[in-house]
N, C-alpha and C positions, 0 to 999 in steps of 0.2 A: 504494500500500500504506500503511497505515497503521500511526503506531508501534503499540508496545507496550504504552507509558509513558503515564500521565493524570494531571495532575492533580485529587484529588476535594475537594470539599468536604462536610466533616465539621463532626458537630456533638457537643461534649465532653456526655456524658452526667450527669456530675458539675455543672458548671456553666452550660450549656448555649450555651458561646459557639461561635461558627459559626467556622472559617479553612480555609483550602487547604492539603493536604500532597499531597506525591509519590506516589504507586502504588507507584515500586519505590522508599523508605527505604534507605537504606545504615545510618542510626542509628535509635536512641530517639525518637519525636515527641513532645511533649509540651504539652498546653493553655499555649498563653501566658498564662492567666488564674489558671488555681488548678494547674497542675502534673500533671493527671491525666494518661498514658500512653494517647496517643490510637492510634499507630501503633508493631508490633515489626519489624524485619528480619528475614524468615525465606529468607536465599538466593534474590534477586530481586523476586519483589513481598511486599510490606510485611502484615503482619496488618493489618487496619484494627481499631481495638476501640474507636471512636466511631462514630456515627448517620452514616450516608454520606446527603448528601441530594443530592447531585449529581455528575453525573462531567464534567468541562470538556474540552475538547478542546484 
């Protein structure tokens, strides 16, 4: 069975730098680069509100 949980890589729409966050956030994610609000916590898996360009396993 496979988890739940993925990590995705995302790309900051703002600045367009590429990094890995968690699927399911507990907090705020935010561009290490310029600060844009890349992922919310909404109870389990995370809004994404950056460019998803891959999902890693």
């Amino acid at each position: 069975m496979e988890p739940k949980t993925k990590f995705i890589k995302v790309r900051c729409q703002k600045c367009k730098n590429e990094q890995i966050i968690f699927s399911n956030a507990s907090s705020e994610v935010k561009c290490l680069v310029c600060q844009e609000v890349l992922a919310t916590p909404k109870g389990g898996k995370a809004q994404i509100k950056a460019d998803v360009l891959e999902i890693l396993s």
